[in-house]
mmCIF entry with sequence, helices, sheets and N, C-alpha, C, O atoms, coordinates in Angstrom:
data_MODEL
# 
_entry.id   MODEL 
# 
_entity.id                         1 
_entity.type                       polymer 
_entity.pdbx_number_of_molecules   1 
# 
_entity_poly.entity_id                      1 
_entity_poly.type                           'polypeptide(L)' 
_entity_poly.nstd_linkage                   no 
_entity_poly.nstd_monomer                   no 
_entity_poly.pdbx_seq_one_letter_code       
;(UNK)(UNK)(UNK)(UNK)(UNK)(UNK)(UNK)(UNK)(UNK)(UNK)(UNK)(UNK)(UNK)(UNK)(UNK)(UNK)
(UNK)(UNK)(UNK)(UNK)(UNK)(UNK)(UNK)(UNK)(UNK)(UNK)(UNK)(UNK)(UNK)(UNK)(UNK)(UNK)
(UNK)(UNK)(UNK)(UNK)(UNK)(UNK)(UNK)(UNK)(UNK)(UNK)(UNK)(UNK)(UNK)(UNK)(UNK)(UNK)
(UNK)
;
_entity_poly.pdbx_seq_one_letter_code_can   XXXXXXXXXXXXXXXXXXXXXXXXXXXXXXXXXXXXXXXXXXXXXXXXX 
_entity_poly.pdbx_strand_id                 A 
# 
loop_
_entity_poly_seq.entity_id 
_entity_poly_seq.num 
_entity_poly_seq.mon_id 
_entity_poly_seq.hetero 
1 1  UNK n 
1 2  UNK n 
1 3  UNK n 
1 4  UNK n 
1 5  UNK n 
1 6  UNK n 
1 7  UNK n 
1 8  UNK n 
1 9  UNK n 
1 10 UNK n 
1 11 UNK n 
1 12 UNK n 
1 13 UNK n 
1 14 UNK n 
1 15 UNK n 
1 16 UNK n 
1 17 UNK n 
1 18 UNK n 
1 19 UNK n 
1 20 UNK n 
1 21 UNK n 
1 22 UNK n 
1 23 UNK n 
1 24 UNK n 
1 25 UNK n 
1 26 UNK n 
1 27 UNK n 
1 28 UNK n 
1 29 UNK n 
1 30 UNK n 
1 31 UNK n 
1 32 UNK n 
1 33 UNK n 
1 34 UNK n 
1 35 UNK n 
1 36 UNK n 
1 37 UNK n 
1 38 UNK n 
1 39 UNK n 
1 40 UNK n 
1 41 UNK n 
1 42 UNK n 
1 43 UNK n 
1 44 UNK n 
1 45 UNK n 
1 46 UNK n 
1 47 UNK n 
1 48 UNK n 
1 49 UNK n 
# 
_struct_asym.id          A 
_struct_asym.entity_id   1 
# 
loop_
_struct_conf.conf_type_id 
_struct_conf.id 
_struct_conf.pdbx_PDB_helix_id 
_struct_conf.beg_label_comp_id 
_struct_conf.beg_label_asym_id 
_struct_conf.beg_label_seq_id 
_struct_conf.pdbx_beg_PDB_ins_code 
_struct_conf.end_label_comp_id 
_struct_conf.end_label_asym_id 
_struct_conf.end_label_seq_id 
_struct_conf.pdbx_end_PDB_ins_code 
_struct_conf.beg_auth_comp_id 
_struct_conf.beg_auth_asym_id 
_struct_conf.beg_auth_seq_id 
_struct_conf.end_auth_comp_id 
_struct_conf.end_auth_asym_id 
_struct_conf.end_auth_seq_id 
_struct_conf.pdbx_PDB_helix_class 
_struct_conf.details 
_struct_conf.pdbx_PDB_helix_length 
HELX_P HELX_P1 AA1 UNK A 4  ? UNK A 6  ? UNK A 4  UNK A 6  5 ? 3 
HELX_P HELX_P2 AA2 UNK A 22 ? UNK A 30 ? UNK A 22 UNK A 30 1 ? 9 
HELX_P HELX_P3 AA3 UNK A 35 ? UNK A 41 ? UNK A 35 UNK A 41 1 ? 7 
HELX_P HELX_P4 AA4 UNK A 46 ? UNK A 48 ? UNK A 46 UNK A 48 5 ? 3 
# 
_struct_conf_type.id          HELX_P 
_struct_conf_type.criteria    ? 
_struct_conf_type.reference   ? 
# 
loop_
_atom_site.group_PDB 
_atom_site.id 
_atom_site.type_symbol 
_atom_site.label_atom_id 
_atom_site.label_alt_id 
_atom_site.label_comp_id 
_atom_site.label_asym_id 
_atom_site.label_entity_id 
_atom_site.label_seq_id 
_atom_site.pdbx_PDB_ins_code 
_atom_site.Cartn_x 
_atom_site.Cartn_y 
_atom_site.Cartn_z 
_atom_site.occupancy 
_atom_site.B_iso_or_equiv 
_atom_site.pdbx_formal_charge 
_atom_site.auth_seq_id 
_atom_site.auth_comp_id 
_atom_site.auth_asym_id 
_atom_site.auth_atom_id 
_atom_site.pdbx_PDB_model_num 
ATOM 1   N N  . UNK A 1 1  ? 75.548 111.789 71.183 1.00 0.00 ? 1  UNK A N  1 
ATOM 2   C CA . UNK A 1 1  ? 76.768 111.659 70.434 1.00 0.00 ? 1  UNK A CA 1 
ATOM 3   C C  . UNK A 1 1  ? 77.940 111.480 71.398 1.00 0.00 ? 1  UNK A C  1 
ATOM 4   O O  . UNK A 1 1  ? 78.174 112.117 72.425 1.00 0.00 ? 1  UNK A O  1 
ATOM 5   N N  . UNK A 1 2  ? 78.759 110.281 70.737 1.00 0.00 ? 2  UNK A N  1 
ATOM 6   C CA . UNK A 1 2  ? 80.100 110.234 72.106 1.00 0.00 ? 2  UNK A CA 1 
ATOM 7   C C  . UNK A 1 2  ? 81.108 111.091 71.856 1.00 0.00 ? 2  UNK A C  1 
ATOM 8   O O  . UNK A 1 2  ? 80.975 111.243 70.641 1.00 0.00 ? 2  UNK A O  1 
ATOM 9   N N  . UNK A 1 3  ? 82.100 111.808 72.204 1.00 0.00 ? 3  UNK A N  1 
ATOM 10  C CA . UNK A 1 3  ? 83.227 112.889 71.689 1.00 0.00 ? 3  UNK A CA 1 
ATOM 11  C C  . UNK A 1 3  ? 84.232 112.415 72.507 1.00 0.00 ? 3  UNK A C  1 
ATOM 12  O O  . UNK A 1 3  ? 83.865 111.711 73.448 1.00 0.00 ? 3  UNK A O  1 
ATOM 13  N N  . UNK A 1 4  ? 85.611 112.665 72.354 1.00 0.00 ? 4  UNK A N  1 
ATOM 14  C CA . UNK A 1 4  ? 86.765 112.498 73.005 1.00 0.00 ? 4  UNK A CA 1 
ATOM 15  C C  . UNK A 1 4  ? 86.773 113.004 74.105 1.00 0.00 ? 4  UNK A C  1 
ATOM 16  O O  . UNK A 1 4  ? 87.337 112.422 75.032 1.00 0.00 ? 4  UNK A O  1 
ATOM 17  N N  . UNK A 1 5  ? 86.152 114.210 74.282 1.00 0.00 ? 5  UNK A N  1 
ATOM 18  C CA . UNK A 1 5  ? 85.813 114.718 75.324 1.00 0.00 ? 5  UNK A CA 1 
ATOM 19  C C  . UNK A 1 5  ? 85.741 114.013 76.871 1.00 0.00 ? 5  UNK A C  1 
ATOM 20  O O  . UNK A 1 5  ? 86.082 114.290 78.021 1.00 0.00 ? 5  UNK A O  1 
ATOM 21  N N  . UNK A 1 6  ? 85.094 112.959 76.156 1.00 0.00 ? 6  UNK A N  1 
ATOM 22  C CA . UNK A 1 6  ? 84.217 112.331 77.645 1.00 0.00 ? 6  UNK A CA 1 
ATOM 23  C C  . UNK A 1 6  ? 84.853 111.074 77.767 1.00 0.00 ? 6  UNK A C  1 
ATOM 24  O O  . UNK A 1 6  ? 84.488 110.495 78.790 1.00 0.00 ? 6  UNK A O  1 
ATOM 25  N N  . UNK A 1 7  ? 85.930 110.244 76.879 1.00 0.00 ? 7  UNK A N  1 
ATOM 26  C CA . UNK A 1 7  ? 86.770 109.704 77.888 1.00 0.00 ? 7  UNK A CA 1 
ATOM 27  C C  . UNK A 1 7  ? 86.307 107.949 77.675 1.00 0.00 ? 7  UNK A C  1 
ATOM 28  O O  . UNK A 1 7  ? 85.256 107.516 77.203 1.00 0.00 ? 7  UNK A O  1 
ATOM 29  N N  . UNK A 1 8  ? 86.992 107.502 77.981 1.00 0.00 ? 8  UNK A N  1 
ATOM 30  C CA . UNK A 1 8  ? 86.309 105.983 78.251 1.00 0.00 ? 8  UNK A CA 1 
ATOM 31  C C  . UNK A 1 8  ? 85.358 105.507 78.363 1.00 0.00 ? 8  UNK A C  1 
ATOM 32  O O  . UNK A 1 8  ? 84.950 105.669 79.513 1.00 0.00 ? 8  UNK A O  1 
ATOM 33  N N  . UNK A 1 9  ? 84.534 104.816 77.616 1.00 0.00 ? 9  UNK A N  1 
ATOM 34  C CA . UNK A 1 9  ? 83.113 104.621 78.195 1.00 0.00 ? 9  UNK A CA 1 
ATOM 35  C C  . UNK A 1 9  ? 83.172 102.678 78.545 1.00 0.00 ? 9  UNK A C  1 
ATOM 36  O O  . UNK A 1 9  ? 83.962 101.796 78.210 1.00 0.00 ? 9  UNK A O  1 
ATOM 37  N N  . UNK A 1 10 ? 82.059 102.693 79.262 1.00 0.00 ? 10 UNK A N  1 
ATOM 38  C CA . UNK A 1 10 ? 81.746 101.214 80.113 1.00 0.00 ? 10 UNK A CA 1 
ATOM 39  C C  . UNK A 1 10 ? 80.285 101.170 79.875 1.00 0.00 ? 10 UNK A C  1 
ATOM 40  O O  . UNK A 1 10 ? 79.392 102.015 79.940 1.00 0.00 ? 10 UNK A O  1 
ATOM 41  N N  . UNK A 1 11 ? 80.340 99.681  79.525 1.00 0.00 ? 11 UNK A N  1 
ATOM 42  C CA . UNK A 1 11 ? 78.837 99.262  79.510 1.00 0.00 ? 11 UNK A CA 1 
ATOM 43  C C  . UNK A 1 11 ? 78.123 99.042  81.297 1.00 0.00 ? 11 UNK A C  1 
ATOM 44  O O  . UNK A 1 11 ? 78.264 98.022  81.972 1.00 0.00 ? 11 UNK A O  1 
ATOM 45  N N  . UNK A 1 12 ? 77.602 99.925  81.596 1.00 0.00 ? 12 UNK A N  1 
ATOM 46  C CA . UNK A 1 12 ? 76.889 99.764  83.039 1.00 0.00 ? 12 UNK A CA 1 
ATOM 47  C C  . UNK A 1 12 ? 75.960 98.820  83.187 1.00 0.00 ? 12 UNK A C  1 
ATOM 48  O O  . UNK A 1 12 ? 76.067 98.005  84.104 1.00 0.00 ? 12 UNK A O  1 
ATOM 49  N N  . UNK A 1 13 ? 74.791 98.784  82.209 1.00 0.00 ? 13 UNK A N  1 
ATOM 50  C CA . UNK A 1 13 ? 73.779 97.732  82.481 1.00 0.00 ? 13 UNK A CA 1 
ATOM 51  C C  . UNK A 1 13 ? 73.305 97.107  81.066 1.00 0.00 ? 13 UNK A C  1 
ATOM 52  O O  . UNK A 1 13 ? 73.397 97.650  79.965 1.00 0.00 ? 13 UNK A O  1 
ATOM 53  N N  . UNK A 1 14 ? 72.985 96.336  81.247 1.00 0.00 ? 14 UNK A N  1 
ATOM 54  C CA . UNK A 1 14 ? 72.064 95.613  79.880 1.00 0.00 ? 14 UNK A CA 1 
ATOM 55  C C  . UNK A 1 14 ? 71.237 94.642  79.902 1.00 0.00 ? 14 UNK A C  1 
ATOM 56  O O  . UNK A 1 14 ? 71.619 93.903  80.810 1.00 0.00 ? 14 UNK A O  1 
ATOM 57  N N  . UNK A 1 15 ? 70.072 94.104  79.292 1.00 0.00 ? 15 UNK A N  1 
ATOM 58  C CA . UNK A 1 15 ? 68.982 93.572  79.109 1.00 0.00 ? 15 UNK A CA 1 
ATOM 59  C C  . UNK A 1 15 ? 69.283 92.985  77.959 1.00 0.00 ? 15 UNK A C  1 
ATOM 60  O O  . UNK A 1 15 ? 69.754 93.517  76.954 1.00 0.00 ? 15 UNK A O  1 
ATOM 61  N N  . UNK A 1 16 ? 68.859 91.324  78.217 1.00 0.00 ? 16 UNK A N  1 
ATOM 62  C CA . UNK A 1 16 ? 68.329 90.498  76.780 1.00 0.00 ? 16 UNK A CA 1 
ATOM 63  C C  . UNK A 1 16 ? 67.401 90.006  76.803 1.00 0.00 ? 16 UNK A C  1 
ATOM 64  O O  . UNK A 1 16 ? 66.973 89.552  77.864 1.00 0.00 ? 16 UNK A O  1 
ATOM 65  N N  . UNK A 1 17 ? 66.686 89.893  75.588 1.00 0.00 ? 17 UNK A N  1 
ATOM 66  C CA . UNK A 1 17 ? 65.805 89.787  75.408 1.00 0.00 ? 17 UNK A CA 1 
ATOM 67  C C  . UNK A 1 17 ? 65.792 88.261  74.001 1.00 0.00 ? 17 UNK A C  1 
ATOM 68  O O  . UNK A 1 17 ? 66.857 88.136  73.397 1.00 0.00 ? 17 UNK A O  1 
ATOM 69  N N  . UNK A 1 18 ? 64.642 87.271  73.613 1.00 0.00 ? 18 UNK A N  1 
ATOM 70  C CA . UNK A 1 18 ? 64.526 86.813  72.902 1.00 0.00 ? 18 UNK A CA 1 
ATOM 71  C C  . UNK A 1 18 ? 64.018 87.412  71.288 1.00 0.00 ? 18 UNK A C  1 
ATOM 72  O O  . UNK A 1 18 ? 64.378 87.053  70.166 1.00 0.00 ? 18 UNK A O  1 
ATOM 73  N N  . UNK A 1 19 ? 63.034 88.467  71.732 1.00 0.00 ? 19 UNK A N  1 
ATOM 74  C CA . UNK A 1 19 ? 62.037 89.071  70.557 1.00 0.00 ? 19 UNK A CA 1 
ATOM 75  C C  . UNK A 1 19 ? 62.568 90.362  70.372 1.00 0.00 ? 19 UNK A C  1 
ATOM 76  O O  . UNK A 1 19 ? 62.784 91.103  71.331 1.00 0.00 ? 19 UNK A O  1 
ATOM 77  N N  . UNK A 1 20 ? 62.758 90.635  69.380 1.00 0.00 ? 20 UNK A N  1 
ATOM 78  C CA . UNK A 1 20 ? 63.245 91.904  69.150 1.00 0.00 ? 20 UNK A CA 1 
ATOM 79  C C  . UNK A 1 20 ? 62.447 93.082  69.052 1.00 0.00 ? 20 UNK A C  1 
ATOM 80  O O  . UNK A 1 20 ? 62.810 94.257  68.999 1.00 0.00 ? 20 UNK A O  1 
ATOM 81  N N  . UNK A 1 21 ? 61.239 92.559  69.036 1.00 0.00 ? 21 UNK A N  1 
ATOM 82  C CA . UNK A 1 21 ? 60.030 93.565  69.443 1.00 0.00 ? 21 UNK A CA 1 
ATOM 83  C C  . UNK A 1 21 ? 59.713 93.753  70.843 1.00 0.00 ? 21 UNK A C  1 
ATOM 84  O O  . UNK A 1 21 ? 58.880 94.587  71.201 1.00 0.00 ? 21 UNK A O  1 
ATOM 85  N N  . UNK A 1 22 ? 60.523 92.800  71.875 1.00 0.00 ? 22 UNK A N  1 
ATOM 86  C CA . UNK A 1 22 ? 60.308 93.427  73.328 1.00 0.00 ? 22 UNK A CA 1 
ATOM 87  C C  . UNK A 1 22 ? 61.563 94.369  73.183 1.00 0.00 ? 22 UNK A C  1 
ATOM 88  O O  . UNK A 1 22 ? 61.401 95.579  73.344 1.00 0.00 ? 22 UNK A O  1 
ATOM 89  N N  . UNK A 1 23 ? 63.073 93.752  72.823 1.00 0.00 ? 23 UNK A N  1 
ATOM 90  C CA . UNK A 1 23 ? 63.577 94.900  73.314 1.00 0.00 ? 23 UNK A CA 1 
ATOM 91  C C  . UNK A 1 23 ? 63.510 96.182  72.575 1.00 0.00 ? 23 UNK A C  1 
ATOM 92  O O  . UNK A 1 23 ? 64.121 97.188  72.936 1.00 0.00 ? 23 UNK A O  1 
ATOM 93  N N  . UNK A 1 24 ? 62.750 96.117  71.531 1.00 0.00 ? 24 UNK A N  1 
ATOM 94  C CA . UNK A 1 24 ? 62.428 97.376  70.759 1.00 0.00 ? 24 UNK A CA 1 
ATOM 95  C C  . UNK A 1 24 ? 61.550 98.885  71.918 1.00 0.00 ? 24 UNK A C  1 
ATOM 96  O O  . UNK A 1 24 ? 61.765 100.080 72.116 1.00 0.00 ? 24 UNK A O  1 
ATOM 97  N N  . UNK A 1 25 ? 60.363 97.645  72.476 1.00 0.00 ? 25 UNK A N  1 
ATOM 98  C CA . UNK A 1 25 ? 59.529 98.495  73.402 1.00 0.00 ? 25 UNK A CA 1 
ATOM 99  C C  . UNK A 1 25 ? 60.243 98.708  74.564 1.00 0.00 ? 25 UNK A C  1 
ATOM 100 O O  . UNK A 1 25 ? 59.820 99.708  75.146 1.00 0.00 ? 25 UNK A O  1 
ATOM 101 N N  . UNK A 1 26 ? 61.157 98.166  75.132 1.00 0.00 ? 26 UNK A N  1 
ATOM 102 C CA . UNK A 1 26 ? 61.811 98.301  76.314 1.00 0.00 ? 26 UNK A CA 1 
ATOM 103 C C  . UNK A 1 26 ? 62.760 99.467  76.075 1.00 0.00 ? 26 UNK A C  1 
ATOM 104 O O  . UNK A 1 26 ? 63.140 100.188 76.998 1.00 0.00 ? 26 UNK A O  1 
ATOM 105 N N  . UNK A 1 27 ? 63.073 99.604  75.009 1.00 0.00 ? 27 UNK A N  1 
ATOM 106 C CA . UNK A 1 27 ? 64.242 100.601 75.009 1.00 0.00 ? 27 UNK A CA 1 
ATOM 107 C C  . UNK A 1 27 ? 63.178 102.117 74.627 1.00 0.00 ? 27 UNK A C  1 
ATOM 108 O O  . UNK A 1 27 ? 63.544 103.283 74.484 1.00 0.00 ? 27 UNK A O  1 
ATOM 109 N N  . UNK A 1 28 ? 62.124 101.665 74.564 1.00 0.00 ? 28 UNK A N  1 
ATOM 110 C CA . UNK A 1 28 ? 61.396 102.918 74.131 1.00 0.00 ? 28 UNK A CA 1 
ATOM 111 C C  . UNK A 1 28 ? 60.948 103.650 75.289 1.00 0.00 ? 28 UNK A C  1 
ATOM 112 O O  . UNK A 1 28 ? 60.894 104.861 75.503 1.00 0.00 ? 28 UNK A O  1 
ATOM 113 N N  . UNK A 1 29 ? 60.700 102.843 75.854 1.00 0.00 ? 29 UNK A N  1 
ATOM 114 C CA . UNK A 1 29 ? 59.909 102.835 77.756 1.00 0.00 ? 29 UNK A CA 1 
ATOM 115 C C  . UNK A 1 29 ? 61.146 103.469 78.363 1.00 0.00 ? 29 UNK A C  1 
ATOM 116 O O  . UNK A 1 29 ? 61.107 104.588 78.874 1.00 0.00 ? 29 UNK A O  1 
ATOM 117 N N  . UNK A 1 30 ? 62.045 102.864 78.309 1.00 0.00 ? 30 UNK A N  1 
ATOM 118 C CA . UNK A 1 30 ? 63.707 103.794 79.225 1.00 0.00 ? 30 UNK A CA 1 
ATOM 119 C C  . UNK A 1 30 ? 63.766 104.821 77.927 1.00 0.00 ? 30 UNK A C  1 
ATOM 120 O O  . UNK A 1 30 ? 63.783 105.921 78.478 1.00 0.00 ? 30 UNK A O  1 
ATOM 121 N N  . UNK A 1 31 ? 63.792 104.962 77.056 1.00 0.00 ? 31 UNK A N  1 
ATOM 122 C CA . UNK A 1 31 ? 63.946 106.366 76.805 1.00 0.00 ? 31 UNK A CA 1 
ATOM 123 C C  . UNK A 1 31 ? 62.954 107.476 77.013 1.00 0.00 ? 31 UNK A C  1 
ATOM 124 O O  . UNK A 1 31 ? 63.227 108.626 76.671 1.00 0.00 ? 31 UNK A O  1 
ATOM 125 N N  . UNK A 1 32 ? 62.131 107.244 77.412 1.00 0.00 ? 32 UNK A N  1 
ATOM 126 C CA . UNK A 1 32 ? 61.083 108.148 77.976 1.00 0.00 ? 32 UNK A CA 1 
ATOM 127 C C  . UNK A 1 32 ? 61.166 108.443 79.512 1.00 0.00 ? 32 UNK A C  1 
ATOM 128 O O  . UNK A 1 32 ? 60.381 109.255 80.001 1.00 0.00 ? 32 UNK A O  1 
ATOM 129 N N  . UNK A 1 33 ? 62.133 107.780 80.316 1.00 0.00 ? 33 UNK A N  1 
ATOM 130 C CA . UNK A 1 33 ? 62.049 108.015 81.236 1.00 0.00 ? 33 UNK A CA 1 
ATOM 131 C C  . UNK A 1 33 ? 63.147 109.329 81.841 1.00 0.00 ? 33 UNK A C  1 
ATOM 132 O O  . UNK A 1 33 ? 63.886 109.947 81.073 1.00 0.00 ? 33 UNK A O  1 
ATOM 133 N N  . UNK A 1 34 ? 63.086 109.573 83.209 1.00 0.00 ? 34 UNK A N  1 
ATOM 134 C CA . UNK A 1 34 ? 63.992 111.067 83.489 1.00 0.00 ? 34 UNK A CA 1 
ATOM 135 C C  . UNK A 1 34 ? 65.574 110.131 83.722 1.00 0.00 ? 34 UNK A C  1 
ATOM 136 O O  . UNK A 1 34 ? 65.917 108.951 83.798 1.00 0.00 ? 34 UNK A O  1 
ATOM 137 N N  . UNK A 1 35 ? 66.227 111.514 83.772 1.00 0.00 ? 35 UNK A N  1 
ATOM 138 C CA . UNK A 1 35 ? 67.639 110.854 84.054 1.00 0.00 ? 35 UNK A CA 1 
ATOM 139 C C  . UNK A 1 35 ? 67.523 110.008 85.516 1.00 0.00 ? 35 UNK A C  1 
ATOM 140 O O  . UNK A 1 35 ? 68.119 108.933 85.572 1.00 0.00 ? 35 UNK A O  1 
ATOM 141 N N  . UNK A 1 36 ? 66.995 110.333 86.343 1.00 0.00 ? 36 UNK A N  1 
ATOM 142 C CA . UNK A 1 36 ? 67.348 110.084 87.786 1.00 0.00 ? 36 UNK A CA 1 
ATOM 143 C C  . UNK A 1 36 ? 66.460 108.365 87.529 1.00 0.00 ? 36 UNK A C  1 
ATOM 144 O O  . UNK A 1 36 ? 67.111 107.338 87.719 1.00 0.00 ? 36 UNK A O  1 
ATOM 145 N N  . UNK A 1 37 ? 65.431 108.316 87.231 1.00 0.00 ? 37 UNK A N  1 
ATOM 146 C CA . UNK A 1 37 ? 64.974 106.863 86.759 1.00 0.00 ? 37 UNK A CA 1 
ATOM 147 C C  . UNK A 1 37 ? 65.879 106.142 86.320 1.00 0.00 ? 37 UNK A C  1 
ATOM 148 O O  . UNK A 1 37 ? 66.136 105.157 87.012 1.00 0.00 ? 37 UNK A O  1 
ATOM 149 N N  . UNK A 1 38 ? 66.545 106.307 85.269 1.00 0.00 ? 38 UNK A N  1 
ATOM 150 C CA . UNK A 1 38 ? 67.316 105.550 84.424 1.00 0.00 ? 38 UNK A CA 1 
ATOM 151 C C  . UNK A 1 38 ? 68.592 105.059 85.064 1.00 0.00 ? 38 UNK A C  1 
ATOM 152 O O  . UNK A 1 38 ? 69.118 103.946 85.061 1.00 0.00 ? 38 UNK A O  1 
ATOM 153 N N  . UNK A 1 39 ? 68.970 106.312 85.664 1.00 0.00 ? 39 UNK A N  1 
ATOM 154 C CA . UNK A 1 39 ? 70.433 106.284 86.910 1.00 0.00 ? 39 UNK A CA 1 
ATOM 155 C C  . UNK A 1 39 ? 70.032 105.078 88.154 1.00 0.00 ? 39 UNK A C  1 
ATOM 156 O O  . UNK A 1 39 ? 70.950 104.390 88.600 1.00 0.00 ? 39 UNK A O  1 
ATOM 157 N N  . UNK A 1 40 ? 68.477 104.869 88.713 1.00 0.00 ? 40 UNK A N  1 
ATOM 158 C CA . UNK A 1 40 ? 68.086 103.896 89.713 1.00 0.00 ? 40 UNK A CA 1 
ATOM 159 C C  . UNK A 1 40 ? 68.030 102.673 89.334 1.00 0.00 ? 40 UNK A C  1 
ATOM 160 O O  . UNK A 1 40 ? 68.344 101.815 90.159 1.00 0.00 ? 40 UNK A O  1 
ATOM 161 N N  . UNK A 1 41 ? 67.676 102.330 88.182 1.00 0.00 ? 41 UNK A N  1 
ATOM 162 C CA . UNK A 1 41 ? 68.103 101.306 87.435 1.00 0.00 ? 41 UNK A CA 1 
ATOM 163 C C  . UNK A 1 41 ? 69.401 100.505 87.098 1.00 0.00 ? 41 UNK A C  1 
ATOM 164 O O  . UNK A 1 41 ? 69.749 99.335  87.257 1.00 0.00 ? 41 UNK A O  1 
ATOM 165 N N  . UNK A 1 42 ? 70.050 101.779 86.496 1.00 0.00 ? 42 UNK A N  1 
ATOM 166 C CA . UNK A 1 42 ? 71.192 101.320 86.544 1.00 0.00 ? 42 UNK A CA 1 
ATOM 167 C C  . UNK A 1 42 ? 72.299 101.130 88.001 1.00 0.00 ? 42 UNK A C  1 
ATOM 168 O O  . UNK A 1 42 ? 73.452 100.702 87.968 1.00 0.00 ? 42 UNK A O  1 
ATOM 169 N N  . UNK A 1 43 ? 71.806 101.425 88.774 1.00 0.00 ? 43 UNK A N  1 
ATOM 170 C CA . UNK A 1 43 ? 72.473 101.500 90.136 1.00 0.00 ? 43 UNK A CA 1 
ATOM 171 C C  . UNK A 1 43 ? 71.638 100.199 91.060 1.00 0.00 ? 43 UNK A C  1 
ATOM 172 O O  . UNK A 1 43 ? 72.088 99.789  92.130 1.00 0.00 ? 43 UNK A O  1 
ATOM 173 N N  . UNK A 1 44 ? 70.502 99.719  90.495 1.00 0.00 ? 44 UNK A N  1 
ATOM 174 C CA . UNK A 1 44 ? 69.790 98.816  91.247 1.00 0.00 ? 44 UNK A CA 1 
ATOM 175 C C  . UNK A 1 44 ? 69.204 99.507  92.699 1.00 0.00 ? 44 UNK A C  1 
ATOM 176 O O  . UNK A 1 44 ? 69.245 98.956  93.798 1.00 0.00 ? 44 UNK A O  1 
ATOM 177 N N  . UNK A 1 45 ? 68.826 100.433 92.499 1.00 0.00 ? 45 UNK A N  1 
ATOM 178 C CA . UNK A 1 45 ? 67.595 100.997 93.433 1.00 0.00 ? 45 UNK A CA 1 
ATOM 179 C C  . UNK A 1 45 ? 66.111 101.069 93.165 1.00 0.00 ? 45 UNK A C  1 
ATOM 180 O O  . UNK A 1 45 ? 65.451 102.091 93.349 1.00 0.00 ? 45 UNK A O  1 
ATOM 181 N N  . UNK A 1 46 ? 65.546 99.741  92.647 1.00 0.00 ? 46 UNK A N  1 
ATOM 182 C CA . UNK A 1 46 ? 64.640 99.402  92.057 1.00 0.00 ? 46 UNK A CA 1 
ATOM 183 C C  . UNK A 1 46 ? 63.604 99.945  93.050 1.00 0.00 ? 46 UNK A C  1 
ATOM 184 O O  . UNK A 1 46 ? 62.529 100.225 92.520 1.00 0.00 ? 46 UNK A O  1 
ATOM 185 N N  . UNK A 1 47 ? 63.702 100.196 94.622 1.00 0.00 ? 47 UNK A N  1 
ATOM 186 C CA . UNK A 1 47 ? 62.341 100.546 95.071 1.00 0.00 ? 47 UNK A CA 1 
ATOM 187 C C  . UNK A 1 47 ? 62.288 102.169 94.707 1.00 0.00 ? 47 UNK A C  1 
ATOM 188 O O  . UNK A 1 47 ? 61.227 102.699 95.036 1.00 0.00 ? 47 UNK A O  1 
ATOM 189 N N  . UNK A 1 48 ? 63.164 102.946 94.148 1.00 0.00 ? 48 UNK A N  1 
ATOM 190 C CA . UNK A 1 48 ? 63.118 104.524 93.806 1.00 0.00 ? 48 UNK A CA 1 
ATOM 191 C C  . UNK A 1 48 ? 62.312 104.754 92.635 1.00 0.00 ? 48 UNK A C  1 
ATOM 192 O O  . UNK A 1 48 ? 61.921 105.899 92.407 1.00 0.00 ? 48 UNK A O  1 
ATOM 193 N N  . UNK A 1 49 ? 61.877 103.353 91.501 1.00 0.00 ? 49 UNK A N  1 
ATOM 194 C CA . UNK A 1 49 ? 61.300 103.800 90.268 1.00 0.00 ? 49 UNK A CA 1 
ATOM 195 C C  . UNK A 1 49 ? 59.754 103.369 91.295 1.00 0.00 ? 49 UNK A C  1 
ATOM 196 O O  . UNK A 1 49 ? 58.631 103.518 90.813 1.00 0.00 ? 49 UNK A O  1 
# 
C-alpha cells in the first residue's frame, strides 16, 4: 500500500512484454523473489542474481 508517508514515488525499472501471459508469469517469478534480488535487478547487478 502507498501512504503519504513515503513521499514521491519513481518508476525504477520496467519490462514489456507482447503476451500478457508472459508478463503475468514474470511478475509472479519477481514476486517470489527476496528483496536484495529484486534491488540487483533493479540496480543492474545482474551477475548477483
Amino acid at each position: 500500500m502507498i501512504t503519504a508517508r513515503e513521499g514521491n514515488l519513481s518508476i525504477v525499472y520496467t519490462e514489456s512484454y507482447e503476451n500478457i501471459n508472459e508478463a503475468y508469469a514474470r511478475e509472479k517469478q519477481l514476486k517470489g523473489w527476496s528483496r536484495a534480488k529484486k534491488k540487483s535487478v533493479v540496480l543492474g547487478n545482474l551477475e548477483e542474481l
